[in-house]
C-alpha positions as CSV (number, residue, x, y, z in Angstrom):
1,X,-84.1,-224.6,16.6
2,X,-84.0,-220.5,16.9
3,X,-87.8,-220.8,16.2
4,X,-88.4,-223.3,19.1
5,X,-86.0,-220.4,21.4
6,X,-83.3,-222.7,21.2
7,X,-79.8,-221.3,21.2
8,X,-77.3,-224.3,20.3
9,X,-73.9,-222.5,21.7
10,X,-71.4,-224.4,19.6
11,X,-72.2,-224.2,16.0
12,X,-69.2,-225.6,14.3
13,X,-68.7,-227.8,10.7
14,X,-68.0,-230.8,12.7
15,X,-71.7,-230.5,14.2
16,X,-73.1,-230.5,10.9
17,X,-74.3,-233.9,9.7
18,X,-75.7,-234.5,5.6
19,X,-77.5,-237.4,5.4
20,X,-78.0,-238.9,2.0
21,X,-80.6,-237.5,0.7
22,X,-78.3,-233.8,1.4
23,X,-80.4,-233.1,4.5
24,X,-78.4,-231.1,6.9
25,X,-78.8,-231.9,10.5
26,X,-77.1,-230.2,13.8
27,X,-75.6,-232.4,16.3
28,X,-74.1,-231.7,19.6
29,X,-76.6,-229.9,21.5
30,X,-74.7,-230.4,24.7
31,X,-74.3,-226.5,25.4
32,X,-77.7,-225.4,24.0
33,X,-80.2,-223.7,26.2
34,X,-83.5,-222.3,26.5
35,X,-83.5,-218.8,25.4
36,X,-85.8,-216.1,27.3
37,X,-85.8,-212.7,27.6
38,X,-85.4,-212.5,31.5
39,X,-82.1,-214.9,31.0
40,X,-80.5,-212.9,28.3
41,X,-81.0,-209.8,30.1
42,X,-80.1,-210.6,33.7
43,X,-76.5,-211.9,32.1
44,X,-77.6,-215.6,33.2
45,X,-75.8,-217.2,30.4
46,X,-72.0,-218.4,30.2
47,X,-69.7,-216.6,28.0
48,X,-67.4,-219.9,28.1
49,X,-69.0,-221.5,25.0
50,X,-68.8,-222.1,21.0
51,X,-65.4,-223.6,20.0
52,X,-62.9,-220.6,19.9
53,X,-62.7,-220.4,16.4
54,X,-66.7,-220.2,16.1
55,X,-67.2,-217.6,19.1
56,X,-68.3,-214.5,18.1
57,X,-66.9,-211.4,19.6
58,X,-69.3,-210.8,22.3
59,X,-68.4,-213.8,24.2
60,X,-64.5,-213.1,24.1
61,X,-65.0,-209.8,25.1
62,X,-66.9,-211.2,28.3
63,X,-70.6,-210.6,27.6
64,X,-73.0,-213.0,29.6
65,X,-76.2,-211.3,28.2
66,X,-76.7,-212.8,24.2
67,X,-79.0,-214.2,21.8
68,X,-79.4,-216.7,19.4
69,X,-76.9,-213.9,17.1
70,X,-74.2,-215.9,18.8
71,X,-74.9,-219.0,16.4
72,X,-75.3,-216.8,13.4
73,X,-71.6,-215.8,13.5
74,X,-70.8,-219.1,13.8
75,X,-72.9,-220.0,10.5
76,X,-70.7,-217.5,8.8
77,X,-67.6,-218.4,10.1
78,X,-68.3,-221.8,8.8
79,X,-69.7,-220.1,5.2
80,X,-66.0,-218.5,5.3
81,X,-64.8,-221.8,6.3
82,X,-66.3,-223.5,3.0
83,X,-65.2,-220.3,0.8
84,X,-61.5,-221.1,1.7
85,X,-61.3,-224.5,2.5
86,X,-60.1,-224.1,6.0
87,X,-61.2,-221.9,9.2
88,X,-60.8,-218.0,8.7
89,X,-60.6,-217.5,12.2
90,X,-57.9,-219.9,13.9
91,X,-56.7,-217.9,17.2
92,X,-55.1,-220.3,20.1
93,X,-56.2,-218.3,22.9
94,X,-58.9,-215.8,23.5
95,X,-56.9,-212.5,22.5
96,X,-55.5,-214.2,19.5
97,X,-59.1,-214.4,18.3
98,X,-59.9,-210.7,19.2
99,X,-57.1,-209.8,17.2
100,X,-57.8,-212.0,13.9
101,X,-61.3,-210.6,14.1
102,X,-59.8,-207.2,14.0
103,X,-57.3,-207.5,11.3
104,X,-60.1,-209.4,9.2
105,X,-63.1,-206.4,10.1
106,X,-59.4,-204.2,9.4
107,X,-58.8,-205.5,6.2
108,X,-61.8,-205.3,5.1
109,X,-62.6,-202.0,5.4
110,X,-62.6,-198.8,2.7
111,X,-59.4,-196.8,2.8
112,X,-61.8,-193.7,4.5
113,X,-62.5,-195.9,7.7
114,X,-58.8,-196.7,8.6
């Protein structure tokens, strides 16, 4: 997908399909784009996508001008997602998720930093 400058926009477990044979497939691709350079740069993209608990911190904070990093933190959301059994990140509204991002980054962090 990344390879073929595909962003998908709305990585999320319930996208994921397993076949079988344990193939994973990604479904949904009804916020993906093209990805260029010129796009990215100009701001020409929507910050209103990935399912809030998926979005990355970029987008809540506003940013129109991303890259295909957006669906990375939502592959490790969903890695957290299968550590725990349930969503590490389950803010209602926008500023809800800021802040559970910051008290997980917060949490996380050696006693020197805080």
């Amino acid at each position: 997908m990344h390879r073929n400058k595909i962003i998908h926009r709305d990585i999320k477990a319930s996208n994921l399909l397993l076949n079988n044979q344990g193939m994973l497939k990604v479904g949904d691709f009804g916020l993906s784009r093209f990805w260029n350079e010129v796009n990215a740069k100009a701001g020409r993209y929507t910050n209103k996508v990935v399912t809030l608990w998926y979005r990355p911190p970029e987008l809540l904070m506003g940013s129109t001008s991303y890259d295909f990093s957006v669906d990375i933190w939502s592959i490790g959301c969903i890695f957290g997602e299968l550590l725990l059994g349930k969503p590490i990140l389950q803010g209602k509204t926008e500023i809800e998720q800021v802040r559970s991002i910051i008290g997980l980054v917060a949490a996380n962090l050696p006693d020197s930093f805080v």
